[in-house]
Backbone as a printed PyTorch tensor [residue, N CA C, xyz], in Angstrom:
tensor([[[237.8100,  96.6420,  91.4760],
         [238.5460,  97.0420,  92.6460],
         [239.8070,  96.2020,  92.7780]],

        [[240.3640,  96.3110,  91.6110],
         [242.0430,  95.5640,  91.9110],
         [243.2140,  96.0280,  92.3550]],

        [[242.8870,  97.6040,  92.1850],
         [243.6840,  98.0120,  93.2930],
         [243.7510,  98.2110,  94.4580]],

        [[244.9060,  97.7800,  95.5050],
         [244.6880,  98.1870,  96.9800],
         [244.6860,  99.1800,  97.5350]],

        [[244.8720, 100.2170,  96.8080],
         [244.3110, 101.4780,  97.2630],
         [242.9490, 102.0250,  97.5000]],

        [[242.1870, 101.1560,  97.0660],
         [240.7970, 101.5380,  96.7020],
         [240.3710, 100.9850,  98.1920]],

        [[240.6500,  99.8260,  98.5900],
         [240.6120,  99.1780,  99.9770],
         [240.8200, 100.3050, 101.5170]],

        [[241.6950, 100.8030, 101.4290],
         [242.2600, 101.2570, 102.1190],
         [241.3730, 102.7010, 101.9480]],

        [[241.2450, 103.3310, 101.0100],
         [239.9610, 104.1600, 100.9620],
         [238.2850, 104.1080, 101.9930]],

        [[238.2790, 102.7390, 101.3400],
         [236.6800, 102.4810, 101.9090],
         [237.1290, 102.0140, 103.4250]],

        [[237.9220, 101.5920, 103.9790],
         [238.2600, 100.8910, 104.9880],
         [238.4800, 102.3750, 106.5350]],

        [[239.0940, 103.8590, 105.5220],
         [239.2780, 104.8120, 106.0680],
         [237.7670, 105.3550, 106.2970]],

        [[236.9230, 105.3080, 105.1980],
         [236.1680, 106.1040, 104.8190],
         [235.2470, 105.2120, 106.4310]],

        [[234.9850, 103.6660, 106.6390],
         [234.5790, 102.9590, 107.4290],
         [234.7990, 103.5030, 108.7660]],

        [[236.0820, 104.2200, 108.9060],
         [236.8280, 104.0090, 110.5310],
         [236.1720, 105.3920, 110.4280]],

        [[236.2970, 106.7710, 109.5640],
         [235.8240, 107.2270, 109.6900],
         [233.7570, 107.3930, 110.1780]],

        [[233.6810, 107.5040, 109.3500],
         [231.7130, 106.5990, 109.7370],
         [231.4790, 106.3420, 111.0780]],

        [[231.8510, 105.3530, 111.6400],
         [232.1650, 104.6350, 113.1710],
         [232.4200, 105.6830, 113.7890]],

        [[233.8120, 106.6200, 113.6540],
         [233.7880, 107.6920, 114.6170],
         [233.0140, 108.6990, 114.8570]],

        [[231.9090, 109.2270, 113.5860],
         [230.8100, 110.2060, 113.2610],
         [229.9080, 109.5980, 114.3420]],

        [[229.1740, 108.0390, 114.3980],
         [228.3150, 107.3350, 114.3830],
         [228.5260, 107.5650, 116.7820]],

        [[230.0440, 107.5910, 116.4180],
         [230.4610, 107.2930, 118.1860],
         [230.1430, 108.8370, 118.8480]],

        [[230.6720, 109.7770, 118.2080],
         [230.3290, 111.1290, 118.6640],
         [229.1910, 111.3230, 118.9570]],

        [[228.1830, 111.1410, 118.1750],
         [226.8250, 111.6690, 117.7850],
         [225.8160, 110.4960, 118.4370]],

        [[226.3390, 109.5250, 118.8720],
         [224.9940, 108.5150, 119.2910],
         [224.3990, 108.9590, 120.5210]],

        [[224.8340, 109.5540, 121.4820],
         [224.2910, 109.7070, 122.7630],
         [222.7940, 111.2340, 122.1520]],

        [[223.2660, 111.8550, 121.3090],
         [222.0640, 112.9480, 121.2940],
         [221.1860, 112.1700, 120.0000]],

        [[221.6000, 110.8580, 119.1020],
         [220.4220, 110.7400, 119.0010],
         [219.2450, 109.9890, 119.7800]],

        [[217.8910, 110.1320, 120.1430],
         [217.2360, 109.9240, 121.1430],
         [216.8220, 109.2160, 121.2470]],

        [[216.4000, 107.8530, 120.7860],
         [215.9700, 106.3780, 119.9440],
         [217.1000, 105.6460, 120.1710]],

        [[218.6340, 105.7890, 120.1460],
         [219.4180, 104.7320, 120.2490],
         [219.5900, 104.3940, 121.1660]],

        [[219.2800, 103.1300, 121.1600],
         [219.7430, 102.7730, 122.8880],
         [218.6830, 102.3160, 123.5540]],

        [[217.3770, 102.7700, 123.7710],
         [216.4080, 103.0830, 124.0500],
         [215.2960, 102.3850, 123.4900]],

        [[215.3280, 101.1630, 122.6320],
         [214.3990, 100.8690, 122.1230],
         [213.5240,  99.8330, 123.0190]],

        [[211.8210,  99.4520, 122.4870],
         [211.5980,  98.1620, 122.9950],
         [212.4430,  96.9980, 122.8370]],

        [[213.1070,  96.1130, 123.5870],
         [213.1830,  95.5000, 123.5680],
         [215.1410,  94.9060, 123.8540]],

        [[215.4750,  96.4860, 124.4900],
         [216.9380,  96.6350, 125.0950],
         [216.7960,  96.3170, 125.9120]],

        [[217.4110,  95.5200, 126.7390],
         [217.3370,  94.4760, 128.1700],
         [218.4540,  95.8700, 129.2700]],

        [[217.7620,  96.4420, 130.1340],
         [218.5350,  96.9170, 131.1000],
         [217.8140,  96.7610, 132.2200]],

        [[219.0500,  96.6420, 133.1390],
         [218.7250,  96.4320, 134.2240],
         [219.5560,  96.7630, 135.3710]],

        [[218.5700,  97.9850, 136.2250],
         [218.9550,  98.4920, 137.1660],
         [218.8280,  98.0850, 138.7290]],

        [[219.8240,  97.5510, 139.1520],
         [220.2320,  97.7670, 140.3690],
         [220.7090,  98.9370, 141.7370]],

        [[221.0500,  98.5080, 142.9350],
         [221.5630,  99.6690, 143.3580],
         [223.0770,  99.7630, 143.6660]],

        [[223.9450,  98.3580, 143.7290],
         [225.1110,  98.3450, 142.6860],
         [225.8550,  98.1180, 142.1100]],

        [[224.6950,  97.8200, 140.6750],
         [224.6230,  96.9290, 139.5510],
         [223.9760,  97.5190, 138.4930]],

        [[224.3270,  97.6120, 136.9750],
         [224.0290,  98.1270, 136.2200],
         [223.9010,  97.0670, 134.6770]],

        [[223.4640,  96.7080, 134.5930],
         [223.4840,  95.7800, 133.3860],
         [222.3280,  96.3820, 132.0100]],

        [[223.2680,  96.8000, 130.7130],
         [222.2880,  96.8160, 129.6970],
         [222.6820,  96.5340, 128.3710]],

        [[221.9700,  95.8780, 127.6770],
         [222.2870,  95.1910, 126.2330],
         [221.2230,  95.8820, 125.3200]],

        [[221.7290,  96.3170, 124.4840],
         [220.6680,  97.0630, 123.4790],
         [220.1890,  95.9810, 122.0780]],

        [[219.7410,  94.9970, 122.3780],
         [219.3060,  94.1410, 121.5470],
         [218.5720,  94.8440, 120.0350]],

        [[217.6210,  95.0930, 120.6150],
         [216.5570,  95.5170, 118.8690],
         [217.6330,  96.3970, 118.5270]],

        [[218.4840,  97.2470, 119.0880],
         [219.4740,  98.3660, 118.4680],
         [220.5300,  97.5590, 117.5180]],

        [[220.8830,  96.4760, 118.2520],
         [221.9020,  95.5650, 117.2580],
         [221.2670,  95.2660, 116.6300]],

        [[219.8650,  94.5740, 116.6300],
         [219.3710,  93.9860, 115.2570],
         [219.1550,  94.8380, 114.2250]],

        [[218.7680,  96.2050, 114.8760],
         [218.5750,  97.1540, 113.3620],
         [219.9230,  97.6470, 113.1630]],

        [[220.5220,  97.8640, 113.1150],
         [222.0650,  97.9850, 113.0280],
         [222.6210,  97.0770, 111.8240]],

        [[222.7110,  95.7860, 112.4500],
         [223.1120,  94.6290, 111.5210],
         [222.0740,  94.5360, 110.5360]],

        [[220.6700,  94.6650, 110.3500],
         [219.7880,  94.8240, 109.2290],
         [220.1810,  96.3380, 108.2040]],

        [[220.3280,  97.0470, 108.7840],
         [221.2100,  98.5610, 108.3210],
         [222.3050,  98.3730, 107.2480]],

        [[223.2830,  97.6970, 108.4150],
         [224.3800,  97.7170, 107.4340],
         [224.3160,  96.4500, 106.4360]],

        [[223.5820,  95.4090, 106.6880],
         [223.5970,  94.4610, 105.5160],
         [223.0100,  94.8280, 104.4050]],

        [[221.6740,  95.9130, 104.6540],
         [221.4020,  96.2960, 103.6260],
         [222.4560,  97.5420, 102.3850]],

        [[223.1910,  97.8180, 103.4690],
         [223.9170,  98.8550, 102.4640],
         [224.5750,  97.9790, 101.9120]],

        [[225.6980,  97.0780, 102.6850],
         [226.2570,  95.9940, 101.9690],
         [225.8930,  95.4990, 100.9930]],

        [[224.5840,  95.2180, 100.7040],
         [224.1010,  94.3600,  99.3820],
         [223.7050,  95.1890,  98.0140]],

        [[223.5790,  96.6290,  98.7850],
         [223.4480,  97.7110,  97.5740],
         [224.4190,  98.0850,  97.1220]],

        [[225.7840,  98.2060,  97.9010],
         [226.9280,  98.0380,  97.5510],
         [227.6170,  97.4240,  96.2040]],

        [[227.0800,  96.0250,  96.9120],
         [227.4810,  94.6570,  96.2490],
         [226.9300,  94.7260,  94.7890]],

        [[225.4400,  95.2980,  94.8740],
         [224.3370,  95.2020,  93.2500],
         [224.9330,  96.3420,  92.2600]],

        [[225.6950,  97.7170,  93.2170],
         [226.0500,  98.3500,  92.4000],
         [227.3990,  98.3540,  91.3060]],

        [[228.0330,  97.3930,  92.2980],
         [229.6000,  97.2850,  91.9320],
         [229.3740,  96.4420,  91.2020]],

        [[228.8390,  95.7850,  90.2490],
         [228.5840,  94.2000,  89.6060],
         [228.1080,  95.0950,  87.8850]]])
């Protein structure tokens, strides 16, 4: 990958992904929603952090990352 075009590919192909991922998250039915997402409802106050969602997320994409990484080698 020594060219910078190839960058700018995967980097589109990325921004793209993210925007698929932004459209489509509210109908899938699991995101957001898991054990262990901290929300908390008030009457007016709204606080929620989707914890286990980030952790599988960041376990997600590290794993593609590293298959990535094994394939390109």
């Amino acid at each position: 990958m020594r060219n910078p075009g190839w960058i700018l590919v995967i980097i589109g192909l990325l921004i793209t992904g993210i925007g698929v991922v932004w459209l489509f998250a509210p109908s899938i039915p699991l995101f957001g929603k898991l054990p262990g997402d901290i929300r908390i409802d008030r009457e007016n106050f709204r606080f929620y952090f989707p914890l286990t969602t980030c952790i599988l997320l960041s376990l997600l994409l590290t794993g593609i990352m590293w298959l990535v990484r094994y394939f390109s080698q």
